[in-house]
N, C-alpha and C positions, 0 to 999 in steps of 0.2 A: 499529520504528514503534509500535507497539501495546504492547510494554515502555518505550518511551518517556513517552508517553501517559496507558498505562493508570491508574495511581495516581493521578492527577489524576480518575480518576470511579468510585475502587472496586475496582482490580483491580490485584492485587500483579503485581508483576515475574516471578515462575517461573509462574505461572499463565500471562501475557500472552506469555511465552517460550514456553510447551509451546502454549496456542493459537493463534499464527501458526508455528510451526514447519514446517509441511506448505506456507504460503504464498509461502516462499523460491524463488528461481530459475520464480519463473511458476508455483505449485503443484508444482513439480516437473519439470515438462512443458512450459515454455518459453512458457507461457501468458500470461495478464496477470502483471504486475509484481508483483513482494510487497512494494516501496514506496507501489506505491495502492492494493493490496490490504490491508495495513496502516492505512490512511488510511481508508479505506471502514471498517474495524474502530471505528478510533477515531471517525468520525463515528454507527456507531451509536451507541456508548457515551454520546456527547455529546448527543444526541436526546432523552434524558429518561428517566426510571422510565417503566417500562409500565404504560398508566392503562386507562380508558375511551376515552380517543380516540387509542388505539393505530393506528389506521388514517392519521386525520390526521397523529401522529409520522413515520408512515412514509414518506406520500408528500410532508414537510418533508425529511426525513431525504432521500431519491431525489433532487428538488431540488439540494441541496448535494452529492453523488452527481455528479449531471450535468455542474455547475460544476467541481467540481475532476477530473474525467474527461479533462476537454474541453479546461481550462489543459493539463493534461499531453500532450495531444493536442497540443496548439496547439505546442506550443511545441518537442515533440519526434518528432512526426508519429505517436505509435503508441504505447498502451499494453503490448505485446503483449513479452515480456522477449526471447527471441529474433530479435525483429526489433530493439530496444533496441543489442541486445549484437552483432549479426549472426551468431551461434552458435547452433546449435540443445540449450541446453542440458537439454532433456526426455531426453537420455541421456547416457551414459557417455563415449562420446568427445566430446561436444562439452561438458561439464563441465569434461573434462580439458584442449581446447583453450581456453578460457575462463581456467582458473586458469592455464597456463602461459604465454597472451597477456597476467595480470592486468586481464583485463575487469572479473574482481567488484573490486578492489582500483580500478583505472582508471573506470569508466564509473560503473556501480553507485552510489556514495556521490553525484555531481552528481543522478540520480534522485531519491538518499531526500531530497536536501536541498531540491529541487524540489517533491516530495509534501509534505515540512515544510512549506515556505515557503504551496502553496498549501491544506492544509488549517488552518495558524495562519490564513489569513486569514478562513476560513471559520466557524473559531470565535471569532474576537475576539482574539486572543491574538499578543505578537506575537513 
């Protein structure tokens, strides 16, 4: 998502790759998604240069945060990668039942394409 993205507001590809890294599979830990986790990346970026009304940016930026949370909510009852997937994949065996069920190959990519869909709409872009 954020390699995706990122070069469109300043940020190369290996950069945007080594910082979402840790964001995959729920942080690691089966947590929120690394497709909205992703998405939240690119909506800071989109937010603007850091000024003086860094405050106001942010809580614009929180805003559009909430909306595209909430689509993904809506629409797949839970941001939460584990509940996504039904695998707890914050460890080893449930990783490994994941890739031999092809969850990440199967489920995974309807997510990212859903976090696309509703963060293009959030930036104008379609």
């Amino acid at each position: 998502m954020l390699a995706g993205f990122g070069n469109s507001y300043g940020l190369d590809r290996d950069t945007a790759l080594k910082l979402g890294r840790s964001f995959g599979a729920g942080m690691g830990m089966g947590n929120m998604c690394g497709a909205i986790t992703g998405a939240l990346m690119v909506l800071g970026l989109a937010s603007g240069a850091v000024t003086d009304n860094e405050r106001q940016l942010r809580y614009r930026c929180y805003e559009k945060v909430r909306e595209l949370v909430g689509r993904f909510e809506e629409k797949h009852g839970t941001t939460v990668c584990r509940e996504l997937l039904g695998v707890d994949v914050g460890n080893e065996a449930g990783r490994k039942e994941a890739l031999q069920r092809g969850l990440f190959t199967e489920l995974c990519p309807r997510f990212v394409e859903d976090a696309v869909s509703f963060l293009e709409s959030l930036l104008g872009t379609p």
